[in-house]
C-alpha positions in Angstrom: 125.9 84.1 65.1 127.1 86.4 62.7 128.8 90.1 64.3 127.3 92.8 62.6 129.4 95.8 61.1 128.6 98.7 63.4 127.5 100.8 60.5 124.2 98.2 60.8 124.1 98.0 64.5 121.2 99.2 66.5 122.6 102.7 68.6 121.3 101.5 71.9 123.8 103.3 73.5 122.4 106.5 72.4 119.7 106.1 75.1 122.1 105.5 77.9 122.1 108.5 80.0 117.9 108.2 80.0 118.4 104.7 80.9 120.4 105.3 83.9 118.7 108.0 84.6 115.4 106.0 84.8 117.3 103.1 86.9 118.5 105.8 89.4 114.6 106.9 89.9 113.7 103.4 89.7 116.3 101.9 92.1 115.8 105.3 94.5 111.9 104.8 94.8 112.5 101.0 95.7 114.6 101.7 98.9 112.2 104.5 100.1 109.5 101.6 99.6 111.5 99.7 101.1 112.0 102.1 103.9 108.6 103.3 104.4 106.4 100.4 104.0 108.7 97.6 104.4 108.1 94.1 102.8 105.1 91.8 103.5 106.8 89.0 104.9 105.4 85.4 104.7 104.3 83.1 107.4 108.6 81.5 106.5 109.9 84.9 108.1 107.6 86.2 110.8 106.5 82.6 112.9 102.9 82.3 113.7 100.0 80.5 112.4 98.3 80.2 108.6 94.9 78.3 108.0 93.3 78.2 104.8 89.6 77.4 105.0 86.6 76.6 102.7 83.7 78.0 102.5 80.6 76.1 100.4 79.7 79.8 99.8 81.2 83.3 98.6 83.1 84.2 101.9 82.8 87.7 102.8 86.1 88.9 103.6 85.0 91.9 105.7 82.3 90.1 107.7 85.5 87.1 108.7 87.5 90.3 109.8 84.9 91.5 112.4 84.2 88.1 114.0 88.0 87.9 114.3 88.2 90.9 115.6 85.5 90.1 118.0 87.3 87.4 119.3 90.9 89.0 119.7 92.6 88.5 116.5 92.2 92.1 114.9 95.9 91.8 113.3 94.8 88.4 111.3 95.3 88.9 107.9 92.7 87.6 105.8 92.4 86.9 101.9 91.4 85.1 99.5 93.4 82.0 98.3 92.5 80.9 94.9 89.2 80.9 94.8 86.4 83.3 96.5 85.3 80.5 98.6 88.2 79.8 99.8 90.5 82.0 102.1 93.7 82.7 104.0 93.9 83.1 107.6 97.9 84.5 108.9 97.7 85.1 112.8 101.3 86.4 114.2 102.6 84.1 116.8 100.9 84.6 120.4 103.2 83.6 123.3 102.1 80.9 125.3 99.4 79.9 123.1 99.0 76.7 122.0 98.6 76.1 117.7 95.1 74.0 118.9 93.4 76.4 120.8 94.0 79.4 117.4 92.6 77.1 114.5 89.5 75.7 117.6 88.9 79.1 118.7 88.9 80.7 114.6 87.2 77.3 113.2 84.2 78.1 115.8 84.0 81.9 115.3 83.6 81.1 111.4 81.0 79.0 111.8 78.8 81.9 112.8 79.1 83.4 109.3 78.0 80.7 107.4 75.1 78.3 108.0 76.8 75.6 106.1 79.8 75.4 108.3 83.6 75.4 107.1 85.9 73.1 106.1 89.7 73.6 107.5 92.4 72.7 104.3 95.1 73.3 106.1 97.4 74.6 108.9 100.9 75.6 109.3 102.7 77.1 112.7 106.0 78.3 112.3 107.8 79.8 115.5 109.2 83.2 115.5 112.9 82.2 116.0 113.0 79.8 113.1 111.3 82.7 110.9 113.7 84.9 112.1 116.6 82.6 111.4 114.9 82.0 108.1 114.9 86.0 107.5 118.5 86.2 108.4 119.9 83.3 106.0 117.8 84.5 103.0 119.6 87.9 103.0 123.2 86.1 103.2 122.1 83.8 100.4 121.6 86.5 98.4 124.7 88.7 99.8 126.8 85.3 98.9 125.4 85.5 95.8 126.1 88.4 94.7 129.7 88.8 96.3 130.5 85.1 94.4 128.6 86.6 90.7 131.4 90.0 91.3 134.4 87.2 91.9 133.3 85.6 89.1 132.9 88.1 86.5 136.1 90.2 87.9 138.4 87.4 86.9 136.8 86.3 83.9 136.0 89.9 82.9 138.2 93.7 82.9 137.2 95.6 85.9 134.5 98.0 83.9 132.3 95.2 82.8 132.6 93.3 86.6 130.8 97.0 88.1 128.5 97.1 85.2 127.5 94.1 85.6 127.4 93.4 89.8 125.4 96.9 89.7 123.1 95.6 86.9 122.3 92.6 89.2 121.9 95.0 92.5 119.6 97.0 90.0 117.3 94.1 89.2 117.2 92.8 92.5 115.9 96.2 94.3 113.5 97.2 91.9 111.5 93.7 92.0 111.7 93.7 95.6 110.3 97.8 95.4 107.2 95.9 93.5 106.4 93.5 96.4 107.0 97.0 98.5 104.5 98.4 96.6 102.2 95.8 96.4 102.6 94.4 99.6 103.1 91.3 98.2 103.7 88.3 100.7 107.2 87.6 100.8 107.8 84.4 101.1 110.4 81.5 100.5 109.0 80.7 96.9 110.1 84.5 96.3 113.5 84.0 97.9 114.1 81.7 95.5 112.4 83.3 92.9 114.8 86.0 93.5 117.7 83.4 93.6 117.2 81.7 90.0 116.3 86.1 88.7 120.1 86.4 90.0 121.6 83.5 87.7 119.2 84.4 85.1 121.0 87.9 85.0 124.3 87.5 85.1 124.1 84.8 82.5 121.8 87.4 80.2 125.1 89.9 81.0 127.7 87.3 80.2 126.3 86.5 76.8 126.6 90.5 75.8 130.3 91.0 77.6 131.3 88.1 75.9 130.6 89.3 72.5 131.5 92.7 73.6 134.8 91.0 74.0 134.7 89.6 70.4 133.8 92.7 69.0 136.6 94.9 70.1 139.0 92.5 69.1 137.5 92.6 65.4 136.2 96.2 65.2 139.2 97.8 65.1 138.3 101.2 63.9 135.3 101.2 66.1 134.4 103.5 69.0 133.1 101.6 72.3 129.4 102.4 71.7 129.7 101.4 68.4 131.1 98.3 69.9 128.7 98.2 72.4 126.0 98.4 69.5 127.2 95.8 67.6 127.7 93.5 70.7 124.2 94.3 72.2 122.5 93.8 68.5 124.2 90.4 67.3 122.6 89.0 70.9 119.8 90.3 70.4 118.4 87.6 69.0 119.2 85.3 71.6 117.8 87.6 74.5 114.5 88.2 72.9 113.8 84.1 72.3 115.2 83.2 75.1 113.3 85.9 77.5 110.0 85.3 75.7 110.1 81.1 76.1 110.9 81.6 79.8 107.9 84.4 79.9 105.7 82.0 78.1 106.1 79.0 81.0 106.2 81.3 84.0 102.7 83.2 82.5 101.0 79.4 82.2 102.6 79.2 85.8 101.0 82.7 86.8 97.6 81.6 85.5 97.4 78.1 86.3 100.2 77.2 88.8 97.9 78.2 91.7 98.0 80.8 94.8 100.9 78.9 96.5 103.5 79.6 93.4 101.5 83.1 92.3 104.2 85.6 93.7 106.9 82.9 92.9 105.8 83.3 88.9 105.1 87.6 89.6 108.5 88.0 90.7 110.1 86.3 87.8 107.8 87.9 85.5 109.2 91.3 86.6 112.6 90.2 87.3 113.3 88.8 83.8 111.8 91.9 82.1 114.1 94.2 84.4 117.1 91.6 83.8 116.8 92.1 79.9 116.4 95.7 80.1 119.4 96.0 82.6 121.8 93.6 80.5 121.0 95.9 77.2 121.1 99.3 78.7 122.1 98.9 82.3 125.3 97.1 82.6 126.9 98.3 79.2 125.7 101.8 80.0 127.9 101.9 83.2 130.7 100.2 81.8 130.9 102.9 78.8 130.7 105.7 81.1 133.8 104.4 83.2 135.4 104.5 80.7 135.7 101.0 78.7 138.2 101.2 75.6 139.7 98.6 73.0 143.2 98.7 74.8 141.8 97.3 77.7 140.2 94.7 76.0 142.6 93.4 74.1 145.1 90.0 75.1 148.4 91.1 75.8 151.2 90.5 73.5 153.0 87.0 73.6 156.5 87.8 75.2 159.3 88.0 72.6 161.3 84.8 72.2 165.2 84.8 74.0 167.2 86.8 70.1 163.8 88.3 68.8 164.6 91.5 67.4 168.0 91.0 67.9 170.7 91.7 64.2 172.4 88.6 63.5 176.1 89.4 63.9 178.0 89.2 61.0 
């Protein structure tokens, strides 16, 4: 791909400062979410039971709630899965309670809402310590992720870029989780692996710019850094925007038509890959120009002088 001169590069650097600026908010709200409501976490992470039932009618969500409520399961969370006559049942785990007795006891207190009767699709029990354990590794992977991306990019990289772009991951990996926060999204482990591939997809996104942000200084030599940036940033551009757009295409067909078991699986790479391209243009290069990134630090170090290199021959 051709590099642009940096007289015909798009500024993006001139909206740095509002970037960040809108990150900080953005990154800020997320961990009060994340504080205050906490994350809806899937059947995978808590233990308990899930049913999904049909219905040969409409099921009427609120009427489901007071029969379970009736017969002591007023914290079952009820929805709809896929279709209106079809729904979720998610009952926390009751000790000393036997998986049989929950889907006997709900299957017979439904059947007084319909006169058709219900069919049961499916049922899952997961115990608490497994969902706990399940909790617990899902954080390391994506601590171990991160911590092997910073390695990664710190030896392949100079320092600046390495914090841009570690910081430009952390950035993209609170604010989608802030959006499941907000939504109360179920969290579950199609999401922890949604999150997962949003990582990779990221850091290579970042790569792609550092590395022609690498090119650049070496051939810009009367260039400033953002005009480097620039003309870094806009000769990928190309690339970013085709390659963000086919992914968006497959994971909207996904979205639509994948399902209710892959639905938040698609939403959080929808999200995730429109914060990743925003963060690799303006996030990660932002932060690396405000610490300071220069040519001299960019640049391969001279070849040591050969043994009588600069030395007069003696006459």
């Amino acid at each position: 791909m051709r590099i642009f001169s940096f007289s015909e590069a798009l500024n993006f650097m001139r909206f740095k400062w509002p970037a960040l600026m809108l990150s900080a908010l953005l990154v800020l709200g997320s961990l009060g979410l994340l504080a205050v409501k906490g994350i809806n976490w899937g059947l995978d992470f808590t233990g308990g039971t899930v049913l999904e039932v049909g219905f040969t009618q409409d099921a009427d969500l609120t009427q489901v709630r007071n029969v379970l409520a009736e017969r002591g399961y007023a914290d079952a969370v009820v929805q709809y899965f896929g279709s209106s006559q079809d729904i979720s049942i998610r009952i926390a785990p009751r000790d000393g309670v036997e998986q049989s007795r929950i889907s006997n006891e709900i299957l017979t207190a439904l059947a007084q809402t319909t006169a058709d009767g219900v069919e049961m699709r499916r049922i899952e029990f997961v115990g608490p310590s497994v969902g706990g354990e399940l909790r617990e590794q899902g954080g390391l992977a994506m601590l171990v992720a991160l911590l092997g991306i910073l390695l990664y990019v710190g030896m392949r990289f100079e320092w600046r870029l390495s914090v841009g772009a570690v910081l430009a991951l952390a950035h993209d990996v609170i604010i989608t989780l802030g959006l499941f926060s907000l939504l109360q999204l179920e969290f579950d482990l199609t999401v922890l692996a949604a999150i997962l591939a949003l990582i990779g997809y990221s850091i290579n996104d970042t790569i792609v710019v550092f590395d022609r942000i690498r090119e650049s200084f070496r051939k810009l030599r009367d260039a400033t850094a953002e005009e480097t940036v620039n003309d870094a940033v806009t000769s990928t551009l190309n690339r970013t925007v085709v390659t963000s757009l086919t992914t968006i295409v497959v994971l909207v067909v996904l979205f639509y038509m994948g399902g209710a078991l892959i639905h938040n699986f698609a939403t959080a790479l929808l999200f995730g890959i429109a914060i990743g391209t925003y963060s690799s243009v303006f996030v990660a290069s932002g932060i690396a120009v405000q610490l300071g990134l220069n040519r001299e630090d960019m640049l391969p170090p001279p070849p040591p002088e050969k043994e009588g290199e600069g030395t007069e021959p003696l006459m």
